[in-house]
N, C-alpha and C positions, 0 to 999 in steps of 0.2 A: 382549421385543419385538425383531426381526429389521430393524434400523434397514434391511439393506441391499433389503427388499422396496420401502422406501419412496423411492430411488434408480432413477431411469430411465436406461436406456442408449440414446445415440443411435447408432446407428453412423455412421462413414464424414461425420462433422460436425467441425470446420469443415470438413475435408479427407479425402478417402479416404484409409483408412487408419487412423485416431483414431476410438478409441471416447469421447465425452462423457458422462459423468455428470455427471445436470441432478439438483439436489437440490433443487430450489423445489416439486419434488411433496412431498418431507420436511417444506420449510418449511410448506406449505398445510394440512399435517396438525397439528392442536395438540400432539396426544397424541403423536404422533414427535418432533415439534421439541421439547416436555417432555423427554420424554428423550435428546435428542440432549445438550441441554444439560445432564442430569444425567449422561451420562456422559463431558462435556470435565470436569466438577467433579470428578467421583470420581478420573477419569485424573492430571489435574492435583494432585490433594494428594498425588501422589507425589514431587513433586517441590517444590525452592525456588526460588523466581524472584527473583531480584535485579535491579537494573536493568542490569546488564552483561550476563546473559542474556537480558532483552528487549532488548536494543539489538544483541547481536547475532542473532539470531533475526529481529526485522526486517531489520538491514542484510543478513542472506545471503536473506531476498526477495527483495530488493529488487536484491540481485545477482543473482540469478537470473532476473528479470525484464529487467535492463538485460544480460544475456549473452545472452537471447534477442532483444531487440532488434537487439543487433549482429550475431547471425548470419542474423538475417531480412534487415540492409542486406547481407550479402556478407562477411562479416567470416569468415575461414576460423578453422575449430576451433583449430589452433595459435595463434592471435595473439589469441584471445581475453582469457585472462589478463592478457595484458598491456595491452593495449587496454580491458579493467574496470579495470584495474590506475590506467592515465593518465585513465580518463575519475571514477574515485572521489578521486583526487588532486586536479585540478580543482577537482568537487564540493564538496572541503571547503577546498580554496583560495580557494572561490567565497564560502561562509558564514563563513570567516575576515575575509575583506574586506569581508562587511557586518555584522560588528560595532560598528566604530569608527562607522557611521553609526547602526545603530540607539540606540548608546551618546548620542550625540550629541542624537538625537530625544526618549531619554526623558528628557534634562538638561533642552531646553527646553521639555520637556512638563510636566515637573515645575515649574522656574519662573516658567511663564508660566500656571499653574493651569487647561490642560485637559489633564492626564491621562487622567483618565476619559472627553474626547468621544475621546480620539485611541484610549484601547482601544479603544471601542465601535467605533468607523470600523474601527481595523485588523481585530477580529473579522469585523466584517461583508466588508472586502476580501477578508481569505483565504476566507471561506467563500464568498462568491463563486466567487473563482477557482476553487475548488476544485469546486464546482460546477458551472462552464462546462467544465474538463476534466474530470468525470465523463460530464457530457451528450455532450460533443462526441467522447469515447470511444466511448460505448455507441451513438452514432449513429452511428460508421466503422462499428461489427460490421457496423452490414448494408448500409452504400455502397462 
C-alpha cells in the first residue's frame, strides 16, 4: 500500500509558498492508518530506545519549536542559539526551583492522609491546563 496516495497536498497553506501535508485523509482511512502504524513498528525495531534517547528526541522538538517561536517574534538567525541556549537554562532553572515545593506538598500530603484526593486534583489540573492550551492553540490557527 502506497501510504503517500493517502497524504493531501495543500498548496500555498498557511503561507504562500508552503506546501502542507494534511494526513487526517490517512487518518479517516482504517486500512491506511493500519498500516501506517505497522510500519512506525517495523521501522522502529531497528533500533533501541532508552530513556536518554527519548528525552532527547523530545527535547530537540521541542527546540525546534521554541527556535521557531523566536524567529517568528524577530529574533535574527545568528542569536538564535544562544537565545534557546538562555531561554532552556531558565526552563530548567524554573523546574529546579519547583521541586523543593512540590517536595514539600507530597510530605504534607502524605502526613495529613490526602494523598490520593491531592493526585486526583493535580491530574485533573494539568489535564486541564493542558487542554485550555490545546483549544486555545488550535483556535489562534484560524483568528
Amino acid at each position: 500500500m502506497n501510504l503517500k496516495n493517502f497524504i493531501r497536498s495543500i498548496p500555498d497553506y498557511p503561507k504562500k509558498g508552503i506546501l502542507f501535508r494534511d494526513i487526517t485523509t490517512l487518518i479517516k482511512d482504517k486500512n491506511a492508518f493500519a498500516e501506517t502504524i505497522n510500519q512506525i513498528v517495523r521501522r522502529s525495531k531497528k533500533y533501541e530506545f532508552t530513556p536518554w534517547n527519548l528525552a532527547f528526541g523530545f527535547g530537540l522538538l521541542h527546540g525546534l519549536g521554541f527556535a521557531g517561536a523566536l524567529s517568528d517574534i524577530g529574533i535574527e538567525n545568528n542569536e538564535i542559539l544562544l537565545s534557546l541556549l538562555f531561554f532552556n537554562i531558565g526552563i530548567e532553572i524554573g523546574q529546579l526551583v519547583l521541586i523543593p515545593f512540590i517536595w514539600i506538598f507530597i510530605f504534607i500530603a502524605n502526613n495529613y492522609n490526602f494523598y490520593k484526593k491531592s493526585v486526583v486534583f493535580s491530574s485533573y489540573f494539568v489535564g486541564s491546563m493542558g487542554a485550555y492550551w490545546v483549544i486555545s492553540r488550535f483556535i489562534n490557527l484560524f483568528y
